[in-house]
N, C-alpha and C positions, 0 to 999 in steps of 0.2 A: 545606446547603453542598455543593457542587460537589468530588468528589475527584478530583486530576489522578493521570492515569496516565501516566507515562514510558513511552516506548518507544525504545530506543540503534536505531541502526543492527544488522544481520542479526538482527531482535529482531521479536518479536508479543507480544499481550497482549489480553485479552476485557476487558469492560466491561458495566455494566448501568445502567438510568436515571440514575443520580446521577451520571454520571461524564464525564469529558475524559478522552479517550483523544489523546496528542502525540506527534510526531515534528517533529524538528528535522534540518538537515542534509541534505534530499532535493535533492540535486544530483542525480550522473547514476542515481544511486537514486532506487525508485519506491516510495512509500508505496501501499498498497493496503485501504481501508476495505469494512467489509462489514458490514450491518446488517440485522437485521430488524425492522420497526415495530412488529408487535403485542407484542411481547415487550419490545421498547427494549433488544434485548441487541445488541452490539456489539462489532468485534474492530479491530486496524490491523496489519499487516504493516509491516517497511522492508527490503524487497527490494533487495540489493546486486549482486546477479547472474542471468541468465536461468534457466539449469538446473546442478541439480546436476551436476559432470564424474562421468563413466562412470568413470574411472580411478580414482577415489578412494573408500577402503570407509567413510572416516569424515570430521568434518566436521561443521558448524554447517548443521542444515535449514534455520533460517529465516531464514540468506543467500542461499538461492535460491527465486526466481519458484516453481518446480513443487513442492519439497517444502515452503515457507513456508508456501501456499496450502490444503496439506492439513491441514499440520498446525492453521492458525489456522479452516478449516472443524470440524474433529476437537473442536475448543477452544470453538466456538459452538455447536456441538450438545451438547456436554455443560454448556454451561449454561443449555440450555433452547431456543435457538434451531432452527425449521425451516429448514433447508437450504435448501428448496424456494421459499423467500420472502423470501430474501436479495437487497441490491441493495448494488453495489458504487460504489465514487468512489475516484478515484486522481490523483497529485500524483507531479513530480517526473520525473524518465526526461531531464536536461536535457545537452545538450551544452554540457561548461565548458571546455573546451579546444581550441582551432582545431589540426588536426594538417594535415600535408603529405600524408599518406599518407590513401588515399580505402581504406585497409584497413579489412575491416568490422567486425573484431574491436575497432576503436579508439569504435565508435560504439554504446560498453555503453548510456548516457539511452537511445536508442532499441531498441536489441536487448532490453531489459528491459520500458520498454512493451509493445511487439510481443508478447510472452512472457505477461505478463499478460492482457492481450486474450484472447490466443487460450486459455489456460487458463480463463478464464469464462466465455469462449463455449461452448467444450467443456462446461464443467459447466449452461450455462445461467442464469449470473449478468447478470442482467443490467445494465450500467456507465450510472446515472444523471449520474455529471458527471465532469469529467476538466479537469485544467490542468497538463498535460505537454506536454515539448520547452521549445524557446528555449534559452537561455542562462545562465540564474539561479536561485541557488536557492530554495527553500521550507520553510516552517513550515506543518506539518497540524494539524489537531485535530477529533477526531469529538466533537460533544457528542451525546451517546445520549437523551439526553429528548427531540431534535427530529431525530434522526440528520441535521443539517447538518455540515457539514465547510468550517472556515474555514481558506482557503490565506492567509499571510504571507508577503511578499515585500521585501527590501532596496526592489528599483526598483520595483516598481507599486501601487496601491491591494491591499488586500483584498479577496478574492474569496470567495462563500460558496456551495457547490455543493450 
């Protein structure tokens, strides 16, 4: 039997063979899965914002992209997972709100993508599927026995990355 793992929004959690790792609610939040095959150990991020602010000493890490990331890498390596053979899929990053103002601070779905990206680039993660931007939101779920990731969506089929 299959154990589900919740994951809330600004939230991570690891996972191994037997398990669903979920996020629900990925609007202009980005869910960020990360997997290694040999081992079937498995983590999700739900990234709510790009980077932690400079100005603030305290705070929830794993509402942002840069400290989220570390910490859910810190969380797969101590339960067995190689770093080095990690491959990432990500969900969400969606603009739900038409604004007037072409401010870039209004355009978090995307600033948070971006963010992501370039943090696994940086560490050399490399991102096998992705279904981010548009409009609408999603439902993740990593099943770790086959590290697929099925997106749910109100308006479109399901998608399995």
């Amino acid at each position: 039997m299959k154990n589900k793992i919740r994951v809330r929004m600004a939230d991570l959690k690891v996972g191994s063979e037997k398990d669903i790792i979920i996020t629900s609610g990925l609007g202009s939040c980005v869910g960020v899965t990360l997997y290694h095959k040999l081992t079937k150990i498995g983590g999700m991020a739900h990234v709510m914002l790009p980077e932690f602010p400079s100005n603030r000493k305290q705070g929830n890490p794993a509402k942002y992209a840069d400290t989220a990331l570390d910490m859910l890498l810190d969380k797969l390596q101590k339960k067995g997972a190689n770093l080095n053979r990690l491959e990432a899929k990500m969900a969400g990053g969606a603009q739900m709100f038409n604004f007037s103002s072409s401010n870039d601070k209004m355009r978090i779905g995307a600033r948070n993508i971006e963010a992501v990206q370039e943090i696994l680039q940086k560490k050399r993660i490399p991102i096998l599927g992705s279904e981010v931007g548009e409009n609408y939101g999603r439902t993740m779920e990593l099943h770790t026995a086959t590290g697929e990731v099925l997106i749910k969506t109100v308006k479109h089929d399901d998608i399995v990355l």
